[in-house]
Every structure is written in C-alpha cells, then in structure tokens.
C-alpha positions in Angstrom: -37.7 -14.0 0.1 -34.8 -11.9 -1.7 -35.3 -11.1 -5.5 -33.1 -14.0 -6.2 -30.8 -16.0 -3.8 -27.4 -14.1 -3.1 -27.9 -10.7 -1.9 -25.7 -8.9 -0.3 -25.9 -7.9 3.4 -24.7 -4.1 4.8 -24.3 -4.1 8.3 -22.9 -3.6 11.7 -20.6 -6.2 11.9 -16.2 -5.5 10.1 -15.0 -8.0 8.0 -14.0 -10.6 10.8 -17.8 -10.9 12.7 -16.6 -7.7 15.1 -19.4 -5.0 16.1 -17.5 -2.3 14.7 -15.1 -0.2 17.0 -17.2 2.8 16.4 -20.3 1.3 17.4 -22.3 3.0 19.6 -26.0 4.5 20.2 -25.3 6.9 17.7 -25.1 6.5 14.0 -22.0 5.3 12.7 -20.1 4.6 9.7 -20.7 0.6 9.0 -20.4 -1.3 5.9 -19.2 -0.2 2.2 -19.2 -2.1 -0.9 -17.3 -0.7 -4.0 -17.8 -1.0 -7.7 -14.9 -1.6 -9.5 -13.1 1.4 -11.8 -15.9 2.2 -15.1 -14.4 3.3 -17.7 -17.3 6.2 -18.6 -15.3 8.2 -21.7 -16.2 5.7 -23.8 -18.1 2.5 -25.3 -16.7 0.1 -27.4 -18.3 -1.1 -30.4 -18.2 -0.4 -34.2 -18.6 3.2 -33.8 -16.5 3.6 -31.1 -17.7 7.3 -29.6 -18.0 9.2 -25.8 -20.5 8.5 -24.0 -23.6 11.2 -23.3 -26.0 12.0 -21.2 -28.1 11.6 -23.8 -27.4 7.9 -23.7 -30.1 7.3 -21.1 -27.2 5.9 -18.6 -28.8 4.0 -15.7 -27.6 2.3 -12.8 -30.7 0.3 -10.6 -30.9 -2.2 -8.0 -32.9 -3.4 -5.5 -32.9 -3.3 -1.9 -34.8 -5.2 1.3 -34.4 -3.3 4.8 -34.4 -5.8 7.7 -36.0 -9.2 6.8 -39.6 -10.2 6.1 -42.6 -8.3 7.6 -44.8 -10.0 9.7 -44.5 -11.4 13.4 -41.5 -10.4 14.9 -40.9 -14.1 16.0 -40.8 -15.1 12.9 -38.3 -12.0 11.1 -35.1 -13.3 9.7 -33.0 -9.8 9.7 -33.0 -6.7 11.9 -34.7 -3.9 10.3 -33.0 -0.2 10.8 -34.4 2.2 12.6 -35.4 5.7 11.7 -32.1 7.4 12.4 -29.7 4.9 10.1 -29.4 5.0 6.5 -28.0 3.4 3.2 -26.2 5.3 0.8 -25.5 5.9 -3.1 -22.8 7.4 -4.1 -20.5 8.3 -7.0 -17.1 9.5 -7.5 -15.8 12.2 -9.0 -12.6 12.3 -10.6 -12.2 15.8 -11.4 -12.6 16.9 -7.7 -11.4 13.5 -5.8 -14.9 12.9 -4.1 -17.4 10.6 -3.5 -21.1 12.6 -3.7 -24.1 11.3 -2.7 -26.9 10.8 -5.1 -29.0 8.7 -2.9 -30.4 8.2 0.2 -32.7 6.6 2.7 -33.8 6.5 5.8 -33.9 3.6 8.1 -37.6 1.6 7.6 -38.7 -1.8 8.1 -40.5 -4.1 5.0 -43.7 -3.6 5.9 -44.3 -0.6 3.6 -43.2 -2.6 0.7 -44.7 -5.8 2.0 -48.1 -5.3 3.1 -49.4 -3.0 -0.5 -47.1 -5.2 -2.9 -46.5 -8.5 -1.5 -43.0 -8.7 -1.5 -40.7 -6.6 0.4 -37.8 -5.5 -2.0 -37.7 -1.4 -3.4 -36.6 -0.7 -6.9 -34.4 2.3 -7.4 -33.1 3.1 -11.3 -31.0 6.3 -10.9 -29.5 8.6 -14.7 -26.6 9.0 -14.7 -26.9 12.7 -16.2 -23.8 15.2 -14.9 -20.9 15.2 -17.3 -18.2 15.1 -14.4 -19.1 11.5 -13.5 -18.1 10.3 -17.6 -15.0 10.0 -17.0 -12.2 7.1 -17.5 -12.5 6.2 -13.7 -16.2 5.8 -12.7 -17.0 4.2 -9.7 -20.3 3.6 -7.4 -20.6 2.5 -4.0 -23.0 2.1 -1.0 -22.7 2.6 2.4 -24.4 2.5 5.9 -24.9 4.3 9.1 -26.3 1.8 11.8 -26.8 2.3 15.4 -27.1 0.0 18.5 -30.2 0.0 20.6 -30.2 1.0 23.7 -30.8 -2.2 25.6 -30.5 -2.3 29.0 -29.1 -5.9 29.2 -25.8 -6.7 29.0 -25.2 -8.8 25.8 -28.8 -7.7 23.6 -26.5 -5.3 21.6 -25.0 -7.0 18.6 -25.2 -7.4 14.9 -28.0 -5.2 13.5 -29.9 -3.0 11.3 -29.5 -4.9 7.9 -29.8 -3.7 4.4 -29.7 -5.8 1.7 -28.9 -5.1 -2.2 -29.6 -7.4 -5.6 -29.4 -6.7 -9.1 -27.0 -4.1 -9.7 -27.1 -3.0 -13.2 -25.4 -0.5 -14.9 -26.1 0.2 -18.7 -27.0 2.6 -21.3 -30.1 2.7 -23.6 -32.0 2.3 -20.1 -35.6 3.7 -18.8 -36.7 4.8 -15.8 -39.4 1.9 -15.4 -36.4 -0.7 -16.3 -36.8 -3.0 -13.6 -37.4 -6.5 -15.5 -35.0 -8.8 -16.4 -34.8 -12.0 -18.4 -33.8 -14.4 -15.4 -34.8 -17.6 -14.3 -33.0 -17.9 -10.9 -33.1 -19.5 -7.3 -34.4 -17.6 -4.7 -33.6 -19.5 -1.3 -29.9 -21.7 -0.2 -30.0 -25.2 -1.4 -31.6 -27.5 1.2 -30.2 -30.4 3.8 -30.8 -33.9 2.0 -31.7 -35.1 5.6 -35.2 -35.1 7.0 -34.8 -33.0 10.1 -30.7 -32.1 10.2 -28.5 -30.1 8.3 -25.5 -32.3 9.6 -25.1 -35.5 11.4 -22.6 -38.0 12.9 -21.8 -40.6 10.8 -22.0 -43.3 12.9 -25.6 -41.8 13.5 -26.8 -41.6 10.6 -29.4 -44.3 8.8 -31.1 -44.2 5.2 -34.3 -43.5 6.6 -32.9 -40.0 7.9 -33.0 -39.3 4.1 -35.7 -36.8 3.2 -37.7 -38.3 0.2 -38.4 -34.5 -1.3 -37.0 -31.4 -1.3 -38.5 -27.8 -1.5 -37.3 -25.3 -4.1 -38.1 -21.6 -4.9 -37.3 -21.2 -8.1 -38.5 -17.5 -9.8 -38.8 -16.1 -13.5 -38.7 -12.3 -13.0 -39.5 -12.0 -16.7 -43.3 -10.2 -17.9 -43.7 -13.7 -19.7 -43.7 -17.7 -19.1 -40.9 -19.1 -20.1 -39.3 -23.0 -20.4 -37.0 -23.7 -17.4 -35.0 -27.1 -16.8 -33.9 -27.5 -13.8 -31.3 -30.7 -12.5 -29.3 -31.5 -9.4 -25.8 -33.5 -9.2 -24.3 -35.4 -6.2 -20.6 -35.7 -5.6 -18.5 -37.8 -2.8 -15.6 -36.0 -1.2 -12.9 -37.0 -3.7 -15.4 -35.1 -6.7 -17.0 -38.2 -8.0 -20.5 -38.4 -9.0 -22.4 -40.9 -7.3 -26.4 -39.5 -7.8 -27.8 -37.2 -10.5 -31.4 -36.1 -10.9 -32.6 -34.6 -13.8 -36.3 -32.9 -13.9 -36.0 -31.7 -17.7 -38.1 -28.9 -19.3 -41.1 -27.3 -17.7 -42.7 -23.8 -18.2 -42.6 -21.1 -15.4 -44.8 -18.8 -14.9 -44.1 -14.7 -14.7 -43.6 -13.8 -10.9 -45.4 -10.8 -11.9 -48.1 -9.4 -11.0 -49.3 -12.0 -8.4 -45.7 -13.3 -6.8 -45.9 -16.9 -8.7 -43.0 -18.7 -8.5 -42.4 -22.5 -9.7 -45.4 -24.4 -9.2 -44.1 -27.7 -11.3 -43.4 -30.2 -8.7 -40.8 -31.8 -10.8 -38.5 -28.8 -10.6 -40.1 -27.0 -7.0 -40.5 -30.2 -5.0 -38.4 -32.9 -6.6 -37.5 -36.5 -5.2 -34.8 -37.5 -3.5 -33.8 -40.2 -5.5 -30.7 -41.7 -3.9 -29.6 -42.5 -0.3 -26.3 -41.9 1.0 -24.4 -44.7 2.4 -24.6 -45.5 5.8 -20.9 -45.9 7.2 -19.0 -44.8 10.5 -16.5 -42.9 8.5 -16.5 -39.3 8.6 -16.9 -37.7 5.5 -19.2 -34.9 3.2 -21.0 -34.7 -0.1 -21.7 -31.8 -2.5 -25.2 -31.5 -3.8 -25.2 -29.0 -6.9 -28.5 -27.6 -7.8 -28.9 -25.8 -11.4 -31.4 -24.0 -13.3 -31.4 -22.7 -16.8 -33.9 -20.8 -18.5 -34.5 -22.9 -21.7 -31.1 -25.2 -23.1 -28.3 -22.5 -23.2 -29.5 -20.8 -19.8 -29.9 -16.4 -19.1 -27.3 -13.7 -19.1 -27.8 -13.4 -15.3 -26.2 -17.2 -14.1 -25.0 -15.9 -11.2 -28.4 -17.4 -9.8 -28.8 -20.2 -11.7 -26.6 -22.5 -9.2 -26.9 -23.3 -5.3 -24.6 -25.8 -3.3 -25.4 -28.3 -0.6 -22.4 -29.4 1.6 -23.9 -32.9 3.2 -21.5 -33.4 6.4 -21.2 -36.5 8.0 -18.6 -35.9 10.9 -18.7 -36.3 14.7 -22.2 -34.0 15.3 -25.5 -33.3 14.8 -26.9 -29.9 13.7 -30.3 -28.3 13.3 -28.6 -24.7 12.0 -26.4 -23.8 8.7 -23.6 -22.2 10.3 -24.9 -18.7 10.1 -26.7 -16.5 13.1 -29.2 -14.1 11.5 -30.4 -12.9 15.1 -29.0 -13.6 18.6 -30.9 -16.1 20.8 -31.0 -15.7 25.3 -32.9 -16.2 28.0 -33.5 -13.1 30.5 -35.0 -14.7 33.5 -37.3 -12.8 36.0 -34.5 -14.8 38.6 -31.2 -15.1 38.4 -31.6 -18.8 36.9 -32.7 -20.0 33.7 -32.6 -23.6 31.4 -32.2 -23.9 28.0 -32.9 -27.4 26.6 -32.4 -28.6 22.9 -33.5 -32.1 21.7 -31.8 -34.5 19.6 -32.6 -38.0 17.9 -30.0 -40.9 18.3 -30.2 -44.0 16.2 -27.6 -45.9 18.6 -25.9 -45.5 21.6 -22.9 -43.3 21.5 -20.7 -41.4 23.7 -21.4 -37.8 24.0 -17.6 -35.9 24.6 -18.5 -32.1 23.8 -20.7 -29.5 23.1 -20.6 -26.9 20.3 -21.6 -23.3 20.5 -21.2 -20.1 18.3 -21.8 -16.6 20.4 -22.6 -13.6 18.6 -20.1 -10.6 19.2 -21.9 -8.1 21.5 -21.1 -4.3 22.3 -17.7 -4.1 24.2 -18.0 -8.4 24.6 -20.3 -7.6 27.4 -21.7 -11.1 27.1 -18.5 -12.7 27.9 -18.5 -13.0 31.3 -22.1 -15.1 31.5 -21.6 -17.7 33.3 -23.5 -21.4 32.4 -22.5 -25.0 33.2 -23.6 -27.5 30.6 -26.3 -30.3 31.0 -27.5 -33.4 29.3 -31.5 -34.1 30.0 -33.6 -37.6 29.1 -36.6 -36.8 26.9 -40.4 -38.3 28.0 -43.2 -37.6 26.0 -40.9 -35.0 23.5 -40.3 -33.0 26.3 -36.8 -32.4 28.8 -37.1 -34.7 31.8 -34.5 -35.8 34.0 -31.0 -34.8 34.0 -28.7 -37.0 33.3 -25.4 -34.7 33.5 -24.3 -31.4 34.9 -20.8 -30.2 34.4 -19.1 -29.1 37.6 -17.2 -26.1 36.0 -18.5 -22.4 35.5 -18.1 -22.0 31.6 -18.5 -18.3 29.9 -18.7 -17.4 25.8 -15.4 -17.6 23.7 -15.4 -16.1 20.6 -13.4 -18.6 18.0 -14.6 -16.3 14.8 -16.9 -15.4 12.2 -19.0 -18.2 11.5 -16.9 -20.4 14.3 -18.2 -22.5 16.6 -16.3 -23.0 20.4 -16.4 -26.5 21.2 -16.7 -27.0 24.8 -15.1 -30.2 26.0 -16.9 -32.1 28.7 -15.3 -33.2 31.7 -16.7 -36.5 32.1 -18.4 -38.5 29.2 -22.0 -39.7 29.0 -23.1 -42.4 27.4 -26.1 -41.5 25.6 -28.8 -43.3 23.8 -32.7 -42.4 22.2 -34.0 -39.4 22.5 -31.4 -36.4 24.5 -31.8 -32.5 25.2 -28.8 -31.0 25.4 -28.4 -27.0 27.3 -27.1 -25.2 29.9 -28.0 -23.7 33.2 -27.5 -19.7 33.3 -27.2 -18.7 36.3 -27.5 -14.7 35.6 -30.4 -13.4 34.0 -28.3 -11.4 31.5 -28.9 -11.7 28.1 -26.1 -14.7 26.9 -26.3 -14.0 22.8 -26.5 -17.2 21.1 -26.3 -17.4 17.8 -29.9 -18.1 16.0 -30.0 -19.3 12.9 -34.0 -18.1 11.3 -33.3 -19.9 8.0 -34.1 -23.4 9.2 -36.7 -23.6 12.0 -36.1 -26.2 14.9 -38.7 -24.4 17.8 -40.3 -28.0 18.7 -37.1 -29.2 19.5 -36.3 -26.0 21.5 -37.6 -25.7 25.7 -36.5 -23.5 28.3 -37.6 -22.7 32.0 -37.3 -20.4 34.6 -38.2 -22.1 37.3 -39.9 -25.7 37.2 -41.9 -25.9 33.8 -40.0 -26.4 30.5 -42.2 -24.2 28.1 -41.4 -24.8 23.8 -39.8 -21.5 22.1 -42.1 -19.9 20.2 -39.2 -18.4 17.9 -38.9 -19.6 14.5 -35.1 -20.5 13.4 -32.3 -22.7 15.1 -30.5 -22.3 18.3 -26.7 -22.8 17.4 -25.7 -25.5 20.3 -24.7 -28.4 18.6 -24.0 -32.0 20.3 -20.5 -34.1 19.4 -19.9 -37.4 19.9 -17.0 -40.1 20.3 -13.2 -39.2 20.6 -12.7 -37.1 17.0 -14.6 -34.7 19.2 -12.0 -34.2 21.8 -9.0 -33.8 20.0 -9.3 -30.7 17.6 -8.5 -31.6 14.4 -7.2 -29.2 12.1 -6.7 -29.0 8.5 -2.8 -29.8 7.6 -0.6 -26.8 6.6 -0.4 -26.5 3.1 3.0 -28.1 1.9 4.1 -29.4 5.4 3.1 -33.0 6.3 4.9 -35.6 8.0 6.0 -39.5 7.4 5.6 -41.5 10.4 7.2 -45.4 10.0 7.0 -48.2 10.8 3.3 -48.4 12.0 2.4 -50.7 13.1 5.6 -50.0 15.5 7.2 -51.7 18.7 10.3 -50.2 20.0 10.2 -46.9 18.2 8.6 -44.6 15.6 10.5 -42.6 13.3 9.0 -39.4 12.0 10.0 -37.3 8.9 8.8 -33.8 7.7 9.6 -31.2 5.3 9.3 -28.8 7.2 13.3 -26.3 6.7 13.0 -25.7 10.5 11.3 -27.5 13.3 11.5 -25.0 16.4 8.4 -24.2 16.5 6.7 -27.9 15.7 5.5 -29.5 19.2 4.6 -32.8 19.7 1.4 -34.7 21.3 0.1 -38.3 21.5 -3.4 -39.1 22.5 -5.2 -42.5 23.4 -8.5 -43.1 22.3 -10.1 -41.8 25.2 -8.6 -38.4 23.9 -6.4 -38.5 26.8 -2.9 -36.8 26.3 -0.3 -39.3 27.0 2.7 -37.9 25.8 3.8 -34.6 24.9 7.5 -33.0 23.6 8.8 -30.6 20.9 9.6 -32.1 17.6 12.2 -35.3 17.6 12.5 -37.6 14.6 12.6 -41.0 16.8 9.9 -41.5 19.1 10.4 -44.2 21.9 8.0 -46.5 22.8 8.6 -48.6 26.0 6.1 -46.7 28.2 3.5 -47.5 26.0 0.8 -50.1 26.1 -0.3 -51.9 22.8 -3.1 -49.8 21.2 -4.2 -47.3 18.9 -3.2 -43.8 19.3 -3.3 -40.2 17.9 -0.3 -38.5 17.0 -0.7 -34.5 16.4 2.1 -32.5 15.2 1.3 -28.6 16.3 2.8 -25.9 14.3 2.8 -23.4 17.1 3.4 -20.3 15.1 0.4 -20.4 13.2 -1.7 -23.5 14.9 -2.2 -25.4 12.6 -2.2 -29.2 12.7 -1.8 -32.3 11.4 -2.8 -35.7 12.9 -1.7 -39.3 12.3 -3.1 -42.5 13.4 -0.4 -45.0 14.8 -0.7 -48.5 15.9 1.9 -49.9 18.5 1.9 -53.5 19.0 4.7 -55.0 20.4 
C-alpha cells in the first residue's frame, strides 16, 4: 500500500542482487540515489531573477520503512531496526560536500499505521542557507543497514528496506504542502489468469482466464474528481487484439478516511476477452491506464501499469521478484517442501526452476536438496512419484534469475502434482518469496510424517517446466549475429552461414527432441549428415565469449 505504485526501494542489496561487500552486523553504508545537477542561481520565466530564500523553496517526499504493519506472516518488506538510518542530504558547491539535513532512525510502520491508517511519513524540508543556491544543486538519500545476527547459516540476506515517493522540489511551497492533484495506481498490474502469473502453453485453457480483475486506483487530491480509466491488450509482434474501455467515473478523496476507487467499472473491471489456446510459446502485454478527467494530471508517471502474460514452457505462482527469503529449519536434520500445481493434460515434466536469495558470505550455498515430484489426494502431497538421485545445492544465476535445474530422468505427469525438494540439513536454504501474490494453500511442508499448509502469505519461487524447450536453454540471439542454415529439410548435408567477421569463438551443438546432445564441434559451414536418423532436431550456435545463443530448428529426412 505505497502512496502510488513505483516507489523506490533503499536497501542492502548493490546493483547486481549482491549483499553488499561491507555487510556485516554493524551499520554499513548501503544504497544511494542521486538527484540530477539543479540549477539553484536562477528561475526562468519573464522576469528572469536569483532565486531567495525568501522564495519558500521546498523539497518533500514520502517515505514507508519496512512494509505493512500487521502480522509478521503477512509483511511484504523488512523493516530496519533501531540502529540503521535513511539519509537527506545536499551538496554544497562552495565547499565540495554533501551535508546532511535529515535523518532517521530505523522504525517499523506501525507508528504511522496503527494512528493514521496508512503507513507512509511526510517530510517537506526549506531550502533556506544561501550556499545550497547555487548553479550545481543536487540532493540525495542514503542508507545504513545492518544484518541480524541469525544464528543459521543462510537467514542473513536482503534487508531493512526504505522506501521513497513523491519527490518534489519547487518554490512558492508551504510547510503543510503534502497534496497533489494525482489520480494514479497504487498496486502492479495483475495476472489475466485465475490462479497463475504464467503458464505453459500447452497447458493453458480459456477457462484459466480470470473473469475480473482487482485494481487500486487512488486520488490523493482534498476533492472528488472524474477519472477514466481503460486497459489495451497486445500480441507479441505489438498488435492489438483486446481493448476495454470503463469511461468516466468520479473518485473519491483518499483523504481523510483512506478511500480509494470504489466504481467497479474502473476497481474491479471484466475480463472481456480470452486468449487463444495454442501450444505455441508466446506472451502478451496488457497496458492499464488512468487519467484524471480527458487530458490526464501533471504527475503520469502513475497513471500506467504493464502486464507481461507469458505463455512458455512453465507454470508460476510468483512475479519474478523475492521480497523476503523463504526455508525450512527442521528440529532434525530432514525437512519437505511441497508446492502444488494444476495440469489440464498430461505432459512431460523435464526441470525445475528456482531463484535463491544472496545470503551473507553465500553461506546458503552449500545446502544440500534432491528434488521430488508428489501425487496430490484430497489437495494435499501424497505419494511420491519421483526423487532425483543427485545431491543438488543453490546457484546463483542473478538478480531476478532463476537456476533451472534439469532432471535426470523425466516424469510423465498428469492432474493435480506437488513439486519440492528434500533438505537434508536443517539450515536455513533462502528461497526466494515473493509476498505480492499469495499461493499458501498450495504451499505444505513436513518434518517428519505430516505435511502441514504454510501459514505465510506470498509465493514460494520453485517453478515447474515442462517438455523439451525446457532442457535446452534457450537464449536470446546476439544482436546483429544470426545464422542461415539451408537446405532444411536436408539429407546429405546442411550448409550454415553467419555474419559473424570471426568464428573462433562460435561452437556448435545439435540436440534431438528428447534434448539429448547428439552432436557437438566448433563452427564449420557444412554439416554432414550420414550418422543421422530422419527427425527433427535443434541446432544451437554458442557464442562462447559472451554466451549467448541462437537456436534453429532443422528437419533431416533423407
């Protein structure tokens, strides 16, 4: 529940999903964001003059610490503790210096949140001391965070959020100047789908279609005012193929009672459309826009949320992105982890995806789990159907990346599935947890013999894939390199061409549609084919330098 949807997260993580190499116990320097240079020694206009203090030059925003309050179950962010802080500062030219003007202490929302409602803090700081009106102005705010001392290996990740809207600089201000003219979004756009945020395409029917979605949609003006709110749908190549449009409709102030849109046709409007079922793979963009009356507000930053619909080779009950870490810390040395998924049709379940949260000094890396498939009886884990032999641990593919974990033997797969893993420590594994979409009744786990539901609101990122896309990783092709491959369908031999100035570092591979790698060699522009069978193959062409990929279908028949 931000002010409006696209704040701005400070926290403990660098710029590519690392705990920071400073990270430790003890406060440390985290996160900064910068203004751009402000040009203070003047204001254009038709009486073009310096700026004063006189002026009334403020600078506000608003900040959340943490996440919601409320049950700690059910908290979306980490809230700091008492000995981090978040910084204001601004620079001054004269003495090459950044000075802070603001501060506070670590605190979690309920302060806010249990007397007003809603958990953001308003801060309006004057700009007042002549050395900061100068021709190179700038702001900025920082963090200190700490890690708690947990003592399990793997607890000690991403924390102690702080998150900032509305940053407005401007003169002719007053301290009370916390209103603005803005009809906006509050929350991401939804999933289309029922129950998943992605699917696999082969899996997906019509009636997997949600027929509503939910909106929050805010006016943060002291007075109603006329909204019209519409959403587009677009195919991959950018061609419309739905639109929904809910017109005019008044909306109320949020203030003073927290109000947002109660008009259905704008808060809660239908899903008028169904995508196409199909087995190919393939995505749609969902735009979501908001105006306040016809020409919209001066704040549109807000006024527009996307929806990527994927249809590719899995399912998924999360949106990518771990706001808390999720794992099991048996009383044993043994513990289950069971997640359920709904298939409409048999299919062939190849791999598992997982994304693992960085951890202090990657002490969750050597966790050891072997993967398992369950039945389902009564909505609940019941036999196992699979077990991998091999001892798996957590790679690390990224921010926001998923390690796809490729199983050793296929299993065919139809109804009602849990997918997991046995751990067989009792140290803390750090799974990414997505709180932003809530998939608990799908989520069991044991210690010993009884499979018990999470109570923990948000999804477990542990996503099933299916058929033989999922064991061949496809990559997107290099930017300006691709490669001609003729004749196909071919019988003695296939000729390949590429753009490419050199090809020492281009490798070779052909896989059959089992995903089994049948032929391998560095780059050659003829390709012979007596060895092979009649079929259907892939062809991937590796640029080893930089990994990237590109993959061809090719059809021998002889």
């Amino acid at each position: 529940m931000p002010p409006s949807v696209g704040m701005v997260t400070l926290d403990a993580l660098d710029g590519n999903g690392n705990l920071y190499a400073q990270a430790s116990t003890n406060p440390f320097t985290a996160d900064t964001l910068a203004s751009q240079i402000i040009r203070l020694d003047s204001v254009t206009g038709t009486y073009q003059r310096k700026l004063k203090a006189s002026d009334s030059l403020y600078l506000s925003f608003f900040y959340v610490p943490g996440g919601w309050y409320g049950n700690q179950w059910e908290l979306v962010g980490e809230a700091p503790s008492t000995n981090d802080s978040l910084f204001l500062e601004f620079y001054d030219l004269e003495s090459d210096r950044w000075n802070v003007v603001w501060a506070t202490g670590g605190h979690n929302a309920d302060t806010a949140g249990t007397t007003t409602h809603w958990p953001w803090k308003f801060v309006n700081i004057k700009i007042v001391e002549e050395r900061y009106f100068t021709k190179k102005f700038q702001f900025r705010f920082r963090n200190y965070a700490s890690l708690d001392p947990n003592p399990k290996y793997g607890i000690s990740g991403n924390c102690d959020h702080w998150n900032i809207d509305y940053v407005y600089l401007n003169l002719n201000r007053t301290k009370g100047d916390s209103l603005f003219r803005d009809v906006a979004f509050v929350e991401k756009a939804p999933s289309m789908l029922q129950k998943y945020q992605a699917m696999p395409a082969r899996q997906y029917r019509s009636n997997d279609m949600a027929t509503s979605l939910k909106l929050t949609i805010v006016n943060r003006y002291n007075q109603t005012l006329a909204s019209n709110y519409s959403y587009k749908v677009y195919d991959e190549d950018g061609q419309q193929v739905a639109v929904y449009d809910g017109g005019f409709e008044n909306i109320v102030s949020f203030y003073p009672n927290g109000r947002y849109q109660e008009m259905g046709i704008h808060s809660t409007p239908p899903v008028n459309f169904q995508f196409p079922e199909s087995n190919t793979q393939t995505q749609y963009t969902i735009v979501h826009t908001v105006k306040e009356g016809v020409g919209g507000d001066i704040h549109n930053g807000n006024d527009t949320i996307v929806c990527n619909q994927i249809f590719n080779d899995y399912y998924a009950y999360d949106d990518g992105v771990p706001e808390n870490g999720y794992g099991l810390t048996a009383p044993g040395n043994k513990a289950w982890l069971a997640y359920r998924f709904d298939l409409n049709t048999e299919d062939t379940l190849t791999a598992i995806d997982m994304y693992f949260n960085r951890t202090r000094n990657n002490e969750n890396e050597d966790i050891q789990f072997k993967l398992c498939v369950w039945s389902c009886e009564n909505g609940r884990p019941a036999t196992l159907l699979h077990k991998e032999d091999a001892k798996l641990s957590p790679e690390f593919e990224g921010l926001n990346k998923f390690h796809r974990y490729k199983l050793a033997s296929q299993v065919i797969v139809n109804g009602s599935i849990f997918i997991g893993f046995e751990q067989l420590s009792n140290d803390f594994i750090n799974l990414g947890f997505d709180r932003n979409n809530d998939a608990r009744s799908y989520t069991y786990y044991k210690y010993s013999n009884e499979w018990m539901q999470s109570i923990l609101r948000g999804a477990v990122m542990i996503r099933p894939a299916f058929g033989q896309s999922a064991l061949i990783d496809i990559i997107s092709p290099q930017k300006g390199l691709d490669v001609t491959v003729y004749p196909n369908p071919a019988s003695t031999h296939l000729n390949l061409a590429i753009n490419a100035e050199s090809t020492e570092m281009l490798n070779l591979s052909i896989y059959d549609m089992r995903g089994r790698d049948v032929w391998k060699s560095p780059f050659k522009s003829q390709i012979d084919l007596d060895s092979f069978a009649n079929g259907i193959y892939l062809l991937r062409l590796t640029d080893i330098h930089s990994n990237r990929q590109i993959l061809k279908k090719i059809i021998i028949s002889k």
